[in-house]
N, C-alpha and C positions, 0 to 999 in steps of 0.2 A: 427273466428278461435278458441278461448277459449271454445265457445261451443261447438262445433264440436268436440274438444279436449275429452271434458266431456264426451260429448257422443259416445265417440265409448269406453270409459275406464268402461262406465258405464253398454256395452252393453255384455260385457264380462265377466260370472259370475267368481268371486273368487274361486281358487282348495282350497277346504274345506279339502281333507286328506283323506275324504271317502273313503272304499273301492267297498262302491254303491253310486252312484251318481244318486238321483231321481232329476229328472227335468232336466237335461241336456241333449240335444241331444244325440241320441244315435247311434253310429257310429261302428256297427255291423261286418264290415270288417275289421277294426282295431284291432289290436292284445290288446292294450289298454283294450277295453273296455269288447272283448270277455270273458275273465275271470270274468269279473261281470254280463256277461248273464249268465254263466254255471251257478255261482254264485247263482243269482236270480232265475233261472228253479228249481236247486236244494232245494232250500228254497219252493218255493211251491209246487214243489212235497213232500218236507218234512211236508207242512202245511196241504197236503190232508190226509198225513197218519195220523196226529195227530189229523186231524177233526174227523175220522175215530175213532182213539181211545180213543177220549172223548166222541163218540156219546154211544161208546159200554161202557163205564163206568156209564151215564147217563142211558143207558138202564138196569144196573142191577142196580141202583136207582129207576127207574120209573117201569119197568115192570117183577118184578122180578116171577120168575115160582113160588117161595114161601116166605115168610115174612124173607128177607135177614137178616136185624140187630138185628131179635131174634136168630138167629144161627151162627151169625159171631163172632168173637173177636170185641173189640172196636177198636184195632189198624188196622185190617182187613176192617170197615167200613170208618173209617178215610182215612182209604189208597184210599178208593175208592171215597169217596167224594171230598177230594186232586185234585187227577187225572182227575175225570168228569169235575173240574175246571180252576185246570192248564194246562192240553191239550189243552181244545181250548182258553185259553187266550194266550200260545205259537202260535199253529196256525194260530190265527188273525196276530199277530206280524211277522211271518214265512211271512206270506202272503204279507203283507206288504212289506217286506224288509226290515224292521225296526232293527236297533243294537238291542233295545230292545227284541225284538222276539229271536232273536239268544242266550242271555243271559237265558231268560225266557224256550228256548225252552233246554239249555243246564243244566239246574236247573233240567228241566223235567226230562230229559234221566237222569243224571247222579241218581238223586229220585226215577228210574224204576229201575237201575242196585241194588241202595243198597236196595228197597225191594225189588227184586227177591234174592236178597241175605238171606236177614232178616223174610222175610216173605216166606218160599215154597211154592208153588203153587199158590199165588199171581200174578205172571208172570212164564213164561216158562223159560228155560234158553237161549232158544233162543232172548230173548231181549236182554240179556246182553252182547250178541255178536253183535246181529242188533248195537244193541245203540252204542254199541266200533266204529264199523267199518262206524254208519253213523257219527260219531263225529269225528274221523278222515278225513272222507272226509269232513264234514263243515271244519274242520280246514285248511285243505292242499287247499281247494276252497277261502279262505278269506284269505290266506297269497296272493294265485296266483292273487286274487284280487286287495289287494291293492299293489303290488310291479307289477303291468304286467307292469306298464312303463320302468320301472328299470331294469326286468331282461334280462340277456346276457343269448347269448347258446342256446341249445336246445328248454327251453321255449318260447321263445321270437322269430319268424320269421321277417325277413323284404320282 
C-alpha cells in the first residue's frame, strides 16, 4: 500500500509556476492550457522573423555589394555585428520556448527601437512601431498564460 502510495504521488509532476509547461501533457481543449499554445505559436513565429533578421544582418556581413566597414561609422558596424548575433541567439531561445528567449529576445527589440532612434536609417521607423506592438502582445500573451487558470469573466469559458 506505501508504495503504491509513492507512486501515484510520484506520477504526478509538480506545478512549477510556469507560464509554458514543456513536458506536460498537453491538453489543447482546455482553456488552461490554450493561452500557452497561442503563447508558444507566437514565440515561434516571432523566432522566424528574427531568424530572418539575423540572416539579413549576416548577409551585409558576409556579402556585402561594397567593402561595408570602410564606409560605415564604427557604431554603425557595431550595430550590425550586435544584431547578426543577438537575433538569432533570441530566435533559438524564441523557439524553444525558453524564458530565456523571451528576455533575450526582449533586449533585442527594445536595442532595434533605441537604434532606430540613435542611429537614422539603421532601422526604418517602422520597427519601432512593429517592436511596440509585438511586445505588447508578448506581454498581454504571458500574463494570459500564466493566470488562464485563475481568470474569471470573459477570458476564461467553461
Amino acid at each position: 500500500m506505501k508504495i503504491a502510495r509513492g507512486l501515484s504521488k510520484m506520477a504526478v509532476p509538480p506545478d512549477t509556476g510556469a507560464a509554458i509547461r514543456l513536458g506536460e501533457p498537453a491538453n489543447i481543449a482546455g482553456e488552461e492550457n490554450r493561452a500557452g499554445l497561442f503563447l508558444v505559436v507566437f514565440m515561434r513565429l516571432l523566432a522566424g522573423l528574427w531568424v530572418i533578421q539575423g540572416l539579413v544582418q549576416w548577409g551585409a556581413i558576409l556579402l556585402p555589394q561594397e567593402p561595408m566597414f570602410d564606409k560605415v561609422s564604427a557604431l554603425h558596424g557595431t550595430a550590425v555585428i550586435f544584431f547578426a548575433i543577438f537575433d538569432l541567439v533570441a530566435a533559438v531561445g524564441l523557439w524553444l520556448a525558453a524564458p530565456w528567449g523571451g528576455v533575450i529576445w526582449l533586449l533585442g527589440a527594445i536595442a532595434q527601437i533605441c537604434v532606430a532612434l540613435g542611429l537614422p536609417g539603421f532601422f526604418s521607423m517602422f520597427w519601432i512601431a512593429a517592436d511596440l506592438v509585438l511586445i505588447v502582445i508578448y506581454f498581454v500573451l504571458t500574463w494570459q498564460a500564466g493566470h488562464a487558470g485563475t481568470m474569471p469573466g470573459l477570458l476564461r469559458r467553461r
